[in-house]
N, C-alpha and C positions, 0 to 999 in steps of 0.2 A: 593180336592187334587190339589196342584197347579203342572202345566207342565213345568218343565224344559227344556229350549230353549239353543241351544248351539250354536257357532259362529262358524269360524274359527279363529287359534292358530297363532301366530305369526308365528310361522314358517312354517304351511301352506301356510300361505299369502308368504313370502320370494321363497318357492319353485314352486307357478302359478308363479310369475314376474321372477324369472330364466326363466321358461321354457315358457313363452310369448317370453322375451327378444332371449333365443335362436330361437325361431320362427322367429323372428323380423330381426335376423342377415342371416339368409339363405333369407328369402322372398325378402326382400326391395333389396338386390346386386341384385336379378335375377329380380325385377319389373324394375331396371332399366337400367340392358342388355337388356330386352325386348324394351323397351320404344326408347332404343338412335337404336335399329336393326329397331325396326317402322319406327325411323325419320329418319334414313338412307333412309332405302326404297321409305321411300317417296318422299324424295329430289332427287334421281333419278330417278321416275315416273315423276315428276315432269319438270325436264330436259329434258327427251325425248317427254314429250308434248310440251313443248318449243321448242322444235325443230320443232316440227308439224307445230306450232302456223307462227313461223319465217317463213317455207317451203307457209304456204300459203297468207302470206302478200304478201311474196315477187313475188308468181306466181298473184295476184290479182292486182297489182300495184298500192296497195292500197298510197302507198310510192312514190312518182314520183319527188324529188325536179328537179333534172335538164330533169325533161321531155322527154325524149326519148325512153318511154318505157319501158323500163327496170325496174320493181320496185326493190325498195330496202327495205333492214329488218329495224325492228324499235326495240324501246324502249317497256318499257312494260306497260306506259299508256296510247299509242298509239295504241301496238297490245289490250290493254283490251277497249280501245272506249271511256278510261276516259279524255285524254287529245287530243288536236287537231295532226295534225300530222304536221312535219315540211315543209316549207314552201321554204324556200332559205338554203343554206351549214353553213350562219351565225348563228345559232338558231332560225331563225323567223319562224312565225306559225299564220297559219290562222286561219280558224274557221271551218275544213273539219275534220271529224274524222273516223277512219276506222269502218263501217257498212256493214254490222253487225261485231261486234268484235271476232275476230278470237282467244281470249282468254279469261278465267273467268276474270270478273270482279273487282273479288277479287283479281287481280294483278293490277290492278288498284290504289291500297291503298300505294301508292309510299312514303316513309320519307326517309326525308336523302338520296337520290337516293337509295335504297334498298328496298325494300319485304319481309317482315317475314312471314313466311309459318310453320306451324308443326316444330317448333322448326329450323328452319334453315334461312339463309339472305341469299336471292338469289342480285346479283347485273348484271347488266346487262351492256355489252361494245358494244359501236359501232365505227368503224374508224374514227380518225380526220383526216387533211388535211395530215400527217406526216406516217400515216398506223398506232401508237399508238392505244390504247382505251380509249376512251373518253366515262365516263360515263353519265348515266343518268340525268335532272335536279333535284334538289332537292324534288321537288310537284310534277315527273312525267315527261315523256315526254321530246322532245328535245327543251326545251323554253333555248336559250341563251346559250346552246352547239352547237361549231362548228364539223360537220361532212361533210368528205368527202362522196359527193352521187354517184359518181363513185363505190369507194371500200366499202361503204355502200350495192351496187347491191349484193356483193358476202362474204364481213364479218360480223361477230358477235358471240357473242362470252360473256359465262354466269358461272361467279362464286356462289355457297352455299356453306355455311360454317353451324358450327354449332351457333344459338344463343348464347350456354352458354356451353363451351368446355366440357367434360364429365358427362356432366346435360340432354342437351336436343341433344346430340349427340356427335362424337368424328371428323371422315373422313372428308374432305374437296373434294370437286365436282369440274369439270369444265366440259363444253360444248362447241362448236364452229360449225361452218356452215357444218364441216363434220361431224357432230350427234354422232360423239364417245364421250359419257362419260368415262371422266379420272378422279381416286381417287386417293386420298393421304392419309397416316395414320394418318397427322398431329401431327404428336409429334415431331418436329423441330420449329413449330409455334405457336401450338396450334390457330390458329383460331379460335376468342370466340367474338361474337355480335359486339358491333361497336368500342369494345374496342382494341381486336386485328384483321385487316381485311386485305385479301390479296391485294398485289399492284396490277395494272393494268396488270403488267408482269411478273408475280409470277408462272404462270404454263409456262412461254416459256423457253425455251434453252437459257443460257448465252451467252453475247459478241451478240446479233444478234439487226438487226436495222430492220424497219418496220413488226414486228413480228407477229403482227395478219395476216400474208400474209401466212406462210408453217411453223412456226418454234416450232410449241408447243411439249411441253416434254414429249411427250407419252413413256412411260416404260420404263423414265431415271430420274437423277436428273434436276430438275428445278433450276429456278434465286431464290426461294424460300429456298434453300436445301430440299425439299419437294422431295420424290420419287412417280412420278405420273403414274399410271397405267391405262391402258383400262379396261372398269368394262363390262363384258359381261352379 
């Protein structure tokens, strides 16, 4: 006696793939509020170790271009031990690197003067002659950027954005020598990888001149129209 084998019916088939599909439409929004609340978080963990990282070059003096003791903050191939540190205010650099490196290594990995981290571009300012920010070199480190080593002793000052604007995050970051992390919601800008990235002076107070010195926009509109907040 032969045994009849049965299938499923077309329209059983039709009614799993609705009800996968309704699965699919609740799960994936909330995998990826979780995902961009991750890369948040981390981008301000992140930040405040930098601050650490900054706090101890500068007490080590591991940084000394104009010699007087004083050290000053660095870049972040410098602070990771990947690149030499600088040498003279003009860019030059010898062959001395900060040991032990006072930050992972994996900041180290400099393109484009940036650091992609957990879905975010950390960029990194240090004062030129003028109080401005003058970024990183390209490969890392200050090869062939002018910085003032004076205002170097006492600024800096570090923007994250998201990689990929509501993909791998939404909020945009800064940091400076006084350790407050300031957020912005980003939807004036949207800040997204290297396609769209904040200027040098994008979190400060409009109309102001050497501005890495007092002038950042903590819990007001920025030169951005970004509204920049203290993240507690």
């Amino acid at each position: 006696m032969c045994k009849q084998e049965r299938g499923f019916t077309l329209i059983e088939l039709m009614i799993v793939v609705a009800i996968i599909a309704i699965i699919a439409s609740i799960a994936i929004p909330n995998l990826l509020s979780a995902r961009i609340n991750a890369n948040e978080s981390a981008a301000i963990a992140t930040l405040k170790s930098l601050a650490s990282a900054q706090a101890q070059c500068q007490a080590s003096s591991a940084i000394d271009v104009n010699n007087n003791g004083a050290g000053e903050f660095g870049f972040f191939g410098e602070l990771a031990g990947a690149t030499p540190v600088r040498s003279d205010a003009s860019g030059g650099v010898g062959s001395i690197t900060v040991q032990p490196p006072v930050l992972s290594n994996a900041f180290g990995n400099v393109a484009n003067s940036v650091v992609v981290r957990s879905g975010y571009v950390f960029r990194m300012m240090l004062p030129d002659d003028t109080g401005a920010g003058a970024y990183e070199a390209v490969g890392g480190g200050g090869s062939g950027v002018t910085i003032d080593p004076a205002r170097a002793e006492v600024l800096w000052a570090c923007y994250a954005w998201p990689n990929a604007y509501a993909n791998s995050g939404k909020r945009a970051f800064f940091i400076n020598q006084r350790c407050d992390v300031l957020a912005c919601s980003n939807t004036a800008q949207n800040y997204s990888g290297m396609t769209k990235t904040p200027s040098s002076d994008a979190a400060y107070l409009a109309g102001t001149s050497g501005y890495m010195d007092v002038n950042v926009a903590a819990n007001t509109i920025a030169i951005d129209g970004e509204h920049w907040v203290v993240v507690n």
